[in-house]
VOGU-3710 file (C-alpha; in Angstrom, 3 decimals, decimal comma):
1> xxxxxxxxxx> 16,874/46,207/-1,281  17,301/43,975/-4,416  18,943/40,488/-4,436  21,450/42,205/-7,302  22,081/45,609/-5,040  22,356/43,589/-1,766  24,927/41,153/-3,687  27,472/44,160/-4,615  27,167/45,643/-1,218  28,312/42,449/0,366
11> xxxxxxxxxx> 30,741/41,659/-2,679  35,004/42,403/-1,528  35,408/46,375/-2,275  38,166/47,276/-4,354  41,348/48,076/-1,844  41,576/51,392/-3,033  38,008/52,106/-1,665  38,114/50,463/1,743  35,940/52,474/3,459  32,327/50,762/2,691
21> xxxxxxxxxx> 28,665/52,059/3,929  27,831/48,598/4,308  29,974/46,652/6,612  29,018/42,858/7,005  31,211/42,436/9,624  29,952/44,876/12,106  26,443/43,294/10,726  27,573/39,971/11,891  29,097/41,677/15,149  26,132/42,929/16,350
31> xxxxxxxxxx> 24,675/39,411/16,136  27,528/37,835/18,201  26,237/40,572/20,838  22,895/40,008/21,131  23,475/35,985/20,848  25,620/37,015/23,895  23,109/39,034/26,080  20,096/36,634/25,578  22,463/33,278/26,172  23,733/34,990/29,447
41> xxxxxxxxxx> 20,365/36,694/30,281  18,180/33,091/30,203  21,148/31,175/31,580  21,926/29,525/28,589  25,679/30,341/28,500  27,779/32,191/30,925  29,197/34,876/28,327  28,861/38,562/29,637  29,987/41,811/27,268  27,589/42,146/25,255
51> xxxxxxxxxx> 25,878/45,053/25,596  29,760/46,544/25,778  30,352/44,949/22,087  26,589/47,037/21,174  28,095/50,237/22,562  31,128/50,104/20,761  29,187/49,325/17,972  26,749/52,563/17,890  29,774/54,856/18,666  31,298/53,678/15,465
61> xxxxxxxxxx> 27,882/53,461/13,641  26,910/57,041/14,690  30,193/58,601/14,764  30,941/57,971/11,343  27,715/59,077/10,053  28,123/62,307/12,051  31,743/62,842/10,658  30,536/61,673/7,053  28,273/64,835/7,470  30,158/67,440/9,298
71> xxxxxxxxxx> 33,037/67,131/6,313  30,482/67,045/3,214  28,299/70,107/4,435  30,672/71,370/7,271  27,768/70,974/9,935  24,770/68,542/11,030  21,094/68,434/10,273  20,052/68,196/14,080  16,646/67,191/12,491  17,517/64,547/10,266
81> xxxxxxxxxx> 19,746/62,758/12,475  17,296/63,133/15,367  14,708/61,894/12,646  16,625/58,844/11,536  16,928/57,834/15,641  13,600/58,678/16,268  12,326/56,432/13,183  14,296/53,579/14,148  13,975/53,056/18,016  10,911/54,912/19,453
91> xxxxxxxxxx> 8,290/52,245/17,593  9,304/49,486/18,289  9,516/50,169/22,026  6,511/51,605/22,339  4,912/48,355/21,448  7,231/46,426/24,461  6,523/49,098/26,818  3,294/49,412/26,583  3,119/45,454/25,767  4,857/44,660/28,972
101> xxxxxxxxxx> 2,306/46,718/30,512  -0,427/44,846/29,847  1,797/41,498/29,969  2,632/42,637/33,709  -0,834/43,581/34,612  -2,633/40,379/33,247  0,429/37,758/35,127  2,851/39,416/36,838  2,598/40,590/40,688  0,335/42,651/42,288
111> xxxxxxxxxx> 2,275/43,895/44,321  5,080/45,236/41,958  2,648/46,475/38,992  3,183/49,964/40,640  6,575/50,104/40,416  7,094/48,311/37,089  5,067/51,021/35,103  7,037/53,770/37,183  10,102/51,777/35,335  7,909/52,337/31,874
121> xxxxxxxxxx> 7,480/55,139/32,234  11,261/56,240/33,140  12,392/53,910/30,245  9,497/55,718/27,695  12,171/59,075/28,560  15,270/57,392/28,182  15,999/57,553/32,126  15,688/54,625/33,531  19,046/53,960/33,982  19,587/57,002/36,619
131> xxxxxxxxxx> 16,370/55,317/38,306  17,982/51,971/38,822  20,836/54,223/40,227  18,511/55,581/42,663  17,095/52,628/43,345  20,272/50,727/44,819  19,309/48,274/41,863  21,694/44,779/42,003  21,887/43,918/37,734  22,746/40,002/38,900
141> xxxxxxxxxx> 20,218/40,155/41,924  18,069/36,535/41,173  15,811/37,092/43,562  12,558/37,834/41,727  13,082/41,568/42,327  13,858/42,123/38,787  12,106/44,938/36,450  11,046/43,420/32,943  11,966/47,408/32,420  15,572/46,759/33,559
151> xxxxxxxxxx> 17,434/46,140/30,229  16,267/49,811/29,188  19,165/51,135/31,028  21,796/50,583/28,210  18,657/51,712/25,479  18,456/54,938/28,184  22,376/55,704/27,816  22,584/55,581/24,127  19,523/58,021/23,659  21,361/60,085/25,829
161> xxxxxxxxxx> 24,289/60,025/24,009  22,109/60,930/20,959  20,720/63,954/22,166  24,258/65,214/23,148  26,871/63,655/20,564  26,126/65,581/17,574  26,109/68,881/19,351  29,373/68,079/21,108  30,801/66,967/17,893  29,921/70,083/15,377
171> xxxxxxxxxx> 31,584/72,390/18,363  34,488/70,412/18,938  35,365/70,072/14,927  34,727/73,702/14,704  37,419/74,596/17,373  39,446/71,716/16,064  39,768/73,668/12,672  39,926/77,103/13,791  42,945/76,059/16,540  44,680/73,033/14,723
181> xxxxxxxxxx> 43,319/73,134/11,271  42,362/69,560/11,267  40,872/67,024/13,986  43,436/66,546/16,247  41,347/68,714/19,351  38,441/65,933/18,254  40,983/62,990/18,824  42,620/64,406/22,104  38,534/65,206/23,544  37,488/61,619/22,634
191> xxxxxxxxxx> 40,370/60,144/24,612  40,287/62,526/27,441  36,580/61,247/27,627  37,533/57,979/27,306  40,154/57,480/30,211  37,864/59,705/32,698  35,117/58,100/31,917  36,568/54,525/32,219  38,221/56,013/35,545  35,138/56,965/37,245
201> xxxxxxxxxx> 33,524/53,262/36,080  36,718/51,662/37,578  36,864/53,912/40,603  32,850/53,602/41,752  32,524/49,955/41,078  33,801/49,035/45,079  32,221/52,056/46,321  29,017/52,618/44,202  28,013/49,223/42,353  24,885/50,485/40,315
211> xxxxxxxxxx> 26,040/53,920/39,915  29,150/52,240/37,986  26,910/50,244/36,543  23,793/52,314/34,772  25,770/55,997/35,388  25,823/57,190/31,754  29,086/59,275/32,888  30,338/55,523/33,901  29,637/53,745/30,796  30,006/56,787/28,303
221> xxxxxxxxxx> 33,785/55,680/27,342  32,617/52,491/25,776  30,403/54,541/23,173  33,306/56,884/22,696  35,069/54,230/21,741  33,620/53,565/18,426  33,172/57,044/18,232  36,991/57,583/18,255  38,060/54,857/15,766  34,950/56,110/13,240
231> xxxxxxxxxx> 37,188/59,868/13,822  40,114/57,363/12,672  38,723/55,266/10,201  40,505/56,765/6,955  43,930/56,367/8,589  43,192/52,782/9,659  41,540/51,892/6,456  45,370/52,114/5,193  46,505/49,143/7,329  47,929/46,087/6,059
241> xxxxxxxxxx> 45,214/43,570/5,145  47,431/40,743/6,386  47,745/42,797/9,062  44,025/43,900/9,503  43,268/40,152/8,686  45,041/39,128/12,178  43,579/42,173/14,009  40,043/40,977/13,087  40,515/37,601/14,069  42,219/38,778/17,408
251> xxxxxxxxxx> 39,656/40,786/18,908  36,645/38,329/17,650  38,997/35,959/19,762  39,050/38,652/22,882  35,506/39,567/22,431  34,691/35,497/23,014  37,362/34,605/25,804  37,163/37,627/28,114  33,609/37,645/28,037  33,440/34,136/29,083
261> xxxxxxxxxx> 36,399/34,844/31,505  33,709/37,676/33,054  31,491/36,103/35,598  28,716/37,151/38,173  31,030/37,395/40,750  33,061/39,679/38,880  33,305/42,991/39,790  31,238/44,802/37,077  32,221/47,352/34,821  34,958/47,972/36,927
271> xxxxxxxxxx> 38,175/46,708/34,059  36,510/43,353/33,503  34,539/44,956/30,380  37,574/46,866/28,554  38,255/43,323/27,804  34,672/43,372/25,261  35,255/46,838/24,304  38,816/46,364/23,183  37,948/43,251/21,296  34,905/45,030/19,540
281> xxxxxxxxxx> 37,058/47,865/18,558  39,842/45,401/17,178  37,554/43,630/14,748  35,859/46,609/13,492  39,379/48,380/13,028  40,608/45,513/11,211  37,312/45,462/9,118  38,018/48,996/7,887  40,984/47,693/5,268  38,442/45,394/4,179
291> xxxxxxxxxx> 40,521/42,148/4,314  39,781/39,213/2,112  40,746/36,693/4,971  39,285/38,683/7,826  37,116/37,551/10,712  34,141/39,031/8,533  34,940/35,559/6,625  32,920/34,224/9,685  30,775/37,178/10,473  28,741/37,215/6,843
301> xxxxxxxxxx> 26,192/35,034/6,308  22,653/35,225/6,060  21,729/33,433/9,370  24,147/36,625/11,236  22,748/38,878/8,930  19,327/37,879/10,183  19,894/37,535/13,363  21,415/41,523/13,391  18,158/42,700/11,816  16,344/41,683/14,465
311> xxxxxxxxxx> 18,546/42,336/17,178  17,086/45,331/18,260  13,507/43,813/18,698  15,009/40,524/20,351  17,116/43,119/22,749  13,859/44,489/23,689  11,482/41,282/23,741  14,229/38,759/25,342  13,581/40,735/28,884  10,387/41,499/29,769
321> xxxxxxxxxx> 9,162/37,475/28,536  12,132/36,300/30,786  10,862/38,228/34,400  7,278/37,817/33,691  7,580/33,795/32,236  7,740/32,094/35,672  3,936/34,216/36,576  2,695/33,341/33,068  3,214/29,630/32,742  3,332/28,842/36,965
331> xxxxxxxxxx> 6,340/26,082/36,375  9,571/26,065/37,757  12,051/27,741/35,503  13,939/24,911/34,315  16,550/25,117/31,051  13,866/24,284/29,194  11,644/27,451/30,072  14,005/29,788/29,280  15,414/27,864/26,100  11,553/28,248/25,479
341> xxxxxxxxxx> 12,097/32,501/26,258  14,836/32,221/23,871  12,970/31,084/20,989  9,485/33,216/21,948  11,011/36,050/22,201  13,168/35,646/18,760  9,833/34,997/16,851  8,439/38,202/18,269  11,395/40,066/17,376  11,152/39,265/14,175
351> xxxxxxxxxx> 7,460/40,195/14,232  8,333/43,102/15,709  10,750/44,145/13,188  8,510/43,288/9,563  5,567/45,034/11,298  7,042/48,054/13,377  10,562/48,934/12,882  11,015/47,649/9,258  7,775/49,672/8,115  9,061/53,166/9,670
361> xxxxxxxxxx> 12,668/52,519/8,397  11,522/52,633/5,285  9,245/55,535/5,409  12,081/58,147/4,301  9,182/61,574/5,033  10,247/60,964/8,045  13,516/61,835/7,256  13,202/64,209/4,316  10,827/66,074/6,459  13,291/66,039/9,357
371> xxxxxxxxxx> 10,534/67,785/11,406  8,133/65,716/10,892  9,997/62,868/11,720  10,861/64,473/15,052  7,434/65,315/15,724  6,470/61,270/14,802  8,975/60,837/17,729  8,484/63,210/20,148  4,920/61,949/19,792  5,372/58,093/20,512
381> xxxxxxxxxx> 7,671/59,251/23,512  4,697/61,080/24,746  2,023/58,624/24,071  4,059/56,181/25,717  4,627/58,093/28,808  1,063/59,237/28,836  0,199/55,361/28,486  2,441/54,617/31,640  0,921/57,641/33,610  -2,953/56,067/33,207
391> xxxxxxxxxx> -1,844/52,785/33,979  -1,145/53,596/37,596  -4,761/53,524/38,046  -5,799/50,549/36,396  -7,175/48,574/39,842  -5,131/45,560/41,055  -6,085/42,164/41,472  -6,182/42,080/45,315  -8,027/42,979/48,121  -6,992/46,211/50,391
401> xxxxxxxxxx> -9,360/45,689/53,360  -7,588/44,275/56,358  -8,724/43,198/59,857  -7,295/45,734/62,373  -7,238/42,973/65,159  -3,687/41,022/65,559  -3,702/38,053/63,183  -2,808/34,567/64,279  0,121/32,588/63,352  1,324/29,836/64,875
411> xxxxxxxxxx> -0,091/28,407/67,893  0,749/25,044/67,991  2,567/22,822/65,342  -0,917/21,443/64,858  -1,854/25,133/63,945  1,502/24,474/60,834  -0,275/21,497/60,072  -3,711/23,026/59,283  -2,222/26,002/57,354  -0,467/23,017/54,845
421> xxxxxxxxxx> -3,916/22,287/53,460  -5,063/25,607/52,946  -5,540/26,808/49,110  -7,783/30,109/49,480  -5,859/32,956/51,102  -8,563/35,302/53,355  -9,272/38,895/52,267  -7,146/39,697/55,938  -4,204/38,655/54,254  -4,825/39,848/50,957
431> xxxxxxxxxx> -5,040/42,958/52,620  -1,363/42,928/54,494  0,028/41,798/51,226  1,186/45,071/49,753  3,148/46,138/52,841  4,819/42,677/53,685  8,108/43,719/52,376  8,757/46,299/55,343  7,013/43,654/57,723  10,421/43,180/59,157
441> xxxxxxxxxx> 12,181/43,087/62,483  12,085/46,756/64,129  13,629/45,907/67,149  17,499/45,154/67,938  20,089/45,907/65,530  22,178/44,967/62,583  25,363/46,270/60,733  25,727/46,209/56,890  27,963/44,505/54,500  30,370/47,990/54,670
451> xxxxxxxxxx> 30,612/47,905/58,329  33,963/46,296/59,592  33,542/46,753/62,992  30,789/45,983/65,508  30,052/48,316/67,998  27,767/48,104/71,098  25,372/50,727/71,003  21,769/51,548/72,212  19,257/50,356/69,901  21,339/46,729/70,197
461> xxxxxxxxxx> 20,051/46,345/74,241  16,114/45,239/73,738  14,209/42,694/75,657  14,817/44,169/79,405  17,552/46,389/79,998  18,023/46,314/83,407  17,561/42,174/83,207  19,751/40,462/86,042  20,838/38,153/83,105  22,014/39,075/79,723
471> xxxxxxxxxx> 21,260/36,801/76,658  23,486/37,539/73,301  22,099/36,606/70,284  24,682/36,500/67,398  24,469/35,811/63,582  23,836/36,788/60,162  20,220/38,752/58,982  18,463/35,078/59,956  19,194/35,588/63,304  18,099/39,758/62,897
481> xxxxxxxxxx> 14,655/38,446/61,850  14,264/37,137/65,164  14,867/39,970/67,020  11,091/41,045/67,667  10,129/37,855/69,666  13,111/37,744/71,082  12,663/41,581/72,449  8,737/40,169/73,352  10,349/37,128/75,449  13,343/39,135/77,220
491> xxxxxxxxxx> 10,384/41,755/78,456  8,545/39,235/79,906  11,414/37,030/81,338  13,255/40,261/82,397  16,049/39,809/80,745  18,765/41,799/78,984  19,027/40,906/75,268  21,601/41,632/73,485  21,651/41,609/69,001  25,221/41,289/67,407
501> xxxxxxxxxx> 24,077/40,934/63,503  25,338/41,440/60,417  23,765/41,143/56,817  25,487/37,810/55,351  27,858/37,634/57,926  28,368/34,036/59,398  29,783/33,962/63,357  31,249/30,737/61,752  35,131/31,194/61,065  35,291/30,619/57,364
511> xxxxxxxxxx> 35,741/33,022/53,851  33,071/34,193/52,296  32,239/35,507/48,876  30,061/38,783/49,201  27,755/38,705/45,756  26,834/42,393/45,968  30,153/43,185/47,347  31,615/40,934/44,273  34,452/40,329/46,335  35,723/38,711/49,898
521> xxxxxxxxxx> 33,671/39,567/52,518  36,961/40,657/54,400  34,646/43,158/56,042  32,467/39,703/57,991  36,441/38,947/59,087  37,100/42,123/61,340  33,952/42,364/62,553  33,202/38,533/63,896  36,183/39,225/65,810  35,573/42,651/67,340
531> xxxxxxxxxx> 32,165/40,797/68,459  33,970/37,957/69,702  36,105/40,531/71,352  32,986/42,323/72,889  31,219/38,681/74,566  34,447/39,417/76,987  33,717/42,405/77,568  29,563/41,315/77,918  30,119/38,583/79,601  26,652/37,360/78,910
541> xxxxxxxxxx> 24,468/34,086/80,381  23,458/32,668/77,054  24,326/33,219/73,564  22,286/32,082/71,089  23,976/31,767/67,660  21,961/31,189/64,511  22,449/31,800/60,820  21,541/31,078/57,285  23,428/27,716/56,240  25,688/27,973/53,332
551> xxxxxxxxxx> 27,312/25,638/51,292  30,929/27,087/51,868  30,949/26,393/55,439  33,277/24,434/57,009  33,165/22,166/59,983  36,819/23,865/61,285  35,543/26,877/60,755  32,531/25,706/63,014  34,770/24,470/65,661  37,052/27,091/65,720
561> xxxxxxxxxx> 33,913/29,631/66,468  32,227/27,369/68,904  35,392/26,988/70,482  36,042/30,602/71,277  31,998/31,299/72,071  32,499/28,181/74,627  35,615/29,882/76,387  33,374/33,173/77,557  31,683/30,742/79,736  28,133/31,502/78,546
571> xxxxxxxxxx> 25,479/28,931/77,936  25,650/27,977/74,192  22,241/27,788/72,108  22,397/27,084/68,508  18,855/27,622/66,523  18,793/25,385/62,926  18,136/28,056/60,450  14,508/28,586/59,293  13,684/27,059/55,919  14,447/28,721/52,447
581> xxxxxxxxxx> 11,223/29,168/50,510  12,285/29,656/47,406  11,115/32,399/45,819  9,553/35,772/46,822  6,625/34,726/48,935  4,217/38,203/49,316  4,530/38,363/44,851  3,357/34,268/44,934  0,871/34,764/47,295  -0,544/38,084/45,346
591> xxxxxxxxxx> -0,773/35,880/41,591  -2,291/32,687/43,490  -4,787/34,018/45,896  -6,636/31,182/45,234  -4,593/28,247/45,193  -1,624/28,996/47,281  -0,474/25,541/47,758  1,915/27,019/44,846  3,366/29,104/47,297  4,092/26,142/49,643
601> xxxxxxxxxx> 7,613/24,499/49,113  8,622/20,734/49,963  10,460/20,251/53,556  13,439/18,328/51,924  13,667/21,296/49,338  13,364/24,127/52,217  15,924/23,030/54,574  18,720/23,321/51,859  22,043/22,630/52,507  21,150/19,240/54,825
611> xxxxxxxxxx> 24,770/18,178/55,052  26,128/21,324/56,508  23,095/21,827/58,853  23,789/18,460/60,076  27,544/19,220/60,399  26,528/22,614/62,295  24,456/20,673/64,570  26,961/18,240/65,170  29,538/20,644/66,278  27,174/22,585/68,695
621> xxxxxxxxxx> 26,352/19,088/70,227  29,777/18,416/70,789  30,791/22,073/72,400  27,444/21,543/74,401  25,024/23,900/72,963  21,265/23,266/73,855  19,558/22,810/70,467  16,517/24,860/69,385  14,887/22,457/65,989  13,168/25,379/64,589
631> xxxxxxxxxx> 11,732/23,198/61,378  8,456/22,664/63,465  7,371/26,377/63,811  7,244/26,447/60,237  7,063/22,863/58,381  4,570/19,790/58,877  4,269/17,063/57,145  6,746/17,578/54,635  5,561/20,759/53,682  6,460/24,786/54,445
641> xxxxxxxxxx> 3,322/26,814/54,278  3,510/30,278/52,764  1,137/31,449/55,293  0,163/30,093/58,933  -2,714/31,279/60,699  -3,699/34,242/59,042  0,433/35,239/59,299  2,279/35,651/56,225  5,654/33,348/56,745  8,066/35,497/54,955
651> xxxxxxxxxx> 8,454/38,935/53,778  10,932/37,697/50,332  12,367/35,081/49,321  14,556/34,138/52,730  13,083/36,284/55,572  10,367/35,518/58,254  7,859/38,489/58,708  8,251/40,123/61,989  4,376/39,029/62,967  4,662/36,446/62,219
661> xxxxxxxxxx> 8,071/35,568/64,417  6,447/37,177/67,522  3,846/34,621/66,908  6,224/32,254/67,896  6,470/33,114/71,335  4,931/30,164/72,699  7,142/27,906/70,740  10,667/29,540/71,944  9,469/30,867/75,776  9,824/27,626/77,277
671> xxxxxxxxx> 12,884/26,202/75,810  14,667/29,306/76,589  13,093/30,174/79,979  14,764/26,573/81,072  18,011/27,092/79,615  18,240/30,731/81,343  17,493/28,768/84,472  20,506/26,445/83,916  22,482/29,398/83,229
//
């Protein structure tokens, strides 16, 4: 495009031909979103929405080029339009998928390469997002779990709506015209779509949080959105500019306050997002009567204009260098890391965009021979696919042999001191490595976050069931991962154990936040207190409380619980919750099999949270609980091994492995068998 051309594009149109092919406002707009997704994506800002502004945006895009076509020829090329998408998107993600492949083999995890290309190769056919919906997938999880595939999801729902838009369109204009005469059966089908859509979003976000989230039939509305006010451009190309003028600035104003207003803890889409949406749709609605004092006085300028030309490569590149940075450069993931993502993965957008998507943009045989343009398509798809298929057997950097004998883990704290100076991890371990994550406690049970209520069952009774004594041991998931020694001891010491756990759940009396739950965990409420209710009923020797230390707990919260445990007359333990690690230990381990001193984390940066595990400790001491110091089973000086022994520590990022915790049998034998005596 010439400097002369591209100057009368962007030049005012005349009022009486508001309705422009270039819009430099929805040009600057889809800057604003992608500035938005990267900034909240690397932690730069805490702006959500949007991805919701980009949807909006490609409704309106797409919509009115399908309704430009339908009235000038009365029906649409399937070809060429499918020609234009294919020309535009397939390319350049090719190159990340595929590019991430590689990327992911040469740094990321072992132990995850599998699944990541099984994410490729669902994002290469525009499905990933119903595979993070199968998958249970958390979109705000930060726990090193995360796909460099994931931001496909939003990519997948927007192909989808490409295959299906222009066929629903044509067939709902031509019953439109043959019923009504004009559009108005269009209009009423768009906002039938749009309110049960934005219902089922709203609805499933408590009950289902990823199908709400990457469900195409839960995110659909925001597309039809644009689609709707492209079906109602001419008539709102007639407003007011004043009044346009104001509109525009308004929802550039809503776009930037409710986004910032949405947080991690929000519930998400859920309503949070029509907040996004409605501001997008407000500022290109106010952009279609072409106002001279419009927010497009902010939106054009060259650095938004750049910035939207490479959006779509910086959407695509931002991602995959953000999850795979930490294994590339080995440093913590400070501000400055992922200000460093920001700016890498900008400069390969714009790489990305000159040398892929720019060059088959301009190739028009693509789209005057619609066909061949699909084929082009259809054949990157494939080639893509096909790329992701071979590179499940590309071998992994890890050993697979393992020792069939029973590993040892700790033996002594002498045996924790050793392991701190160990660099090379043994081919033994190497070789448990790629089943660690479901090397957790089998025995005893535990209640999810849904579960209001606990209820004594079968599977909860381990150790010795007919045991003359009964021992209750009551807490969160960190006191679940001790079940399996604790099963081991109550065999040998014949007595009856009894597990009361449930996931985040705190047998401390104070609130807490549920992050997947986005919400109060009212849920951790009803149920401490039917297990408090059930000790009565038990009656047991010894309870043993233990759980993960939190900032939001409260020392009358720890009273009040200690309190009520001390009134069923039971001896009181409390264990000092097992050190935080800091990051997902079997992935470290698998990138730094030979220097896993990486994987080791500082004692004073493991046990987290000192002031409220002193405060915890305090109150126990004063209700007279025996205290169980479990910091030398698993630190020595000043350091938390990744691996004891030949026993991986923990199976992610918070967990102890369940060999590894029946390792500890020797360590947690004696101090209980002599409180069970004092029982």
């Amino acid at each position: 495009m010439t400097t002369d051309t591209r100057t009368r594009r962007r030049a005012p149109a005349a009022q009486t031909e508001r309705l422009r092919k270039y819009r430099p406002d929805i040009q600057g707009l889809r800057a604003v979103a992608i500035m938005m997704v990267v900034s909240m994506h690397c932690g730069i800002l805490d702006i959500h929405g949007g991805v919701d502004v980009s949807f909006v945006l490609s409704g309106f895009l797409i919509g009115g080029q399908l309704f430009a076509e339908i009235d000038k020829t009365g029906k649409v090329s399937l070809t060429k339009f499918w020609a234009r998408r294919f020309r535009r998107l397939t390319p350049p993600m090719a190159v990340v998928i595929v590019g991430t492949a590689v990327l992911a083999w040469l740094y990321g995890s072992p132990l995850r390469f599998r699944s990541y290309i099984e994410d490729g190769l669902s994002a290469s056919l525009s499905f990933l997002n119903w595979r993070l919906v199968e998958t249970g997938t958390d979109y705000f999880a930060n726990d090193g779990t995360q796909s460099p595939y994931q931001h496909f999801w939003s990519l997948g729902i927007e192909e989808q709506f490409y295959v299906a838009a222009p066929i629903i369109l044509v067939v709902m204009v031509w019953i439109s015209r043959k019923i009504f005469r004009n559009r108005a059966l269009v209009a009423l089908f768009l906002m039938a779509s749009i309110a049960g859509s934005f219902y089922l979003g709203w609805s499933k976000t408590p009950e289902n949080q990823p199908l709400a989230y990457f469900g195409t039939h839960t995110r659909i509305w925001e597309i039809t959105c644009g689609v709707l006010l492209a079906l109602a451009a001419p008539l709102v190309s007639r407003m007011n500019t004043g009044l346009a003028a104001v509109v525009s600035w308004l929802g550039l104003g809503t776009v930037l306050v409710t986004a910032m207003l949405i947080s991690e803890d929000t519930p998400l889409p859920g309503y949070a997002v029509a907040g996004p949406v409605i501001g997008a749709v407000m500022v290109i609605a106010g952009g279609c009567a072409n106002p001279r004092f419009g927010a497009e006085r902010l939106l054009d300028n060259p650095v938004l204009d750049f910035v939207g030309n490479v959006s779509y490569g910086w959407y695509l590149t931002h991602w995959p260098l953000l999850v795979l940075w930490p294994y590339i450069t080995d440093r913590d993931f400070t501000f400055q890391e992922r200000m460093r993502v920001v700016v890498l993965s900008f400069l390969v957008a714009v790489a990305l965009h000159y040398a892929v998507e720019r060059r088959f943009k301009k190739n028009v045989s693509l789209v005057a021979r619609p066909w061949k343009g699909v084929f082009t398509g259809g054949f990157t798809t494939a080639g893509t696919a096909g790329a992701m298929v071979l590179a499940t057997l590309v071998p992994l950097h890890l050993a697979t042999s393992s020792s069939s004998t029973v590993a040892a883990g700790f033996t002594s704290e002498a045996s924790v001191a050793e392991s701190v100076h160990r660099t090379k991890l043994s081919t033994a371990v190497q070789g448990t490595l790629q089943s660690a994550s479901k090397n957790m406690a089998t025995q005893g049970c535990i209640d999810d976050f849904e579960v209001p209520k606990f209820v004594m069952r079968d599977n909860c009774v381990v150790g010795d069931p007919k045991g003359s004594k009964t021992l209750v041991l009551m807490g969160d998931s960190h006191a679940w991962q001790w079940n399996d020694v604790y099963d081991t001891i109550g065999k040998e010491l014949h007595v009856r154990v009894v597990t009361m756990a449930k996931g985040g759940c705190s047998p401390q009396i104070y609130r807490i936040f549920n992050s997947q739950l986005k919400r109060e965990y009212t849920e951790c409420d009803s149920w401490r207190q039917s297990a408090f209710a059930e000790l009565e009923k038990i009656r047991p020797d010894v309870v043993v409380i233990t759980d993960r230390a939190r900032g939001e707990a409260k020392r009358d919260g720890a009273e009040a619980s200690f309190k009520v445990l001390k009134e069923t007359g039971a001896k009181l333990v409390f264990m000092t919750d097992t050190p935080e690690p800091g990051q997902n230990i079997p992935d470290c381990l698998a990138t730094h099999i030979d220097n896993t001193t990486l994987c080791n984390r500082k004692q004073w940066q493991a046990l987290e949270y000192t002031d409220v595990r002193a405060m915890e400790r305090s109150v126990a001491e004063k209700y007279g609980a025996d205290i169980i110091d479990t910091a030398p089973a698993f630190c020595a000086v000043d350091v938390c091994p990744a691996v004891i022994g030949d026993q991986v520590v923990y199976f992610d990022n918070s967990h102890i492995t369940a060999s590894y915790s029946k390792t500890l049998k020797p360590f947690l034998q004696p101090a209980l068998e002599k409180i069970l005596d004092e029982a």
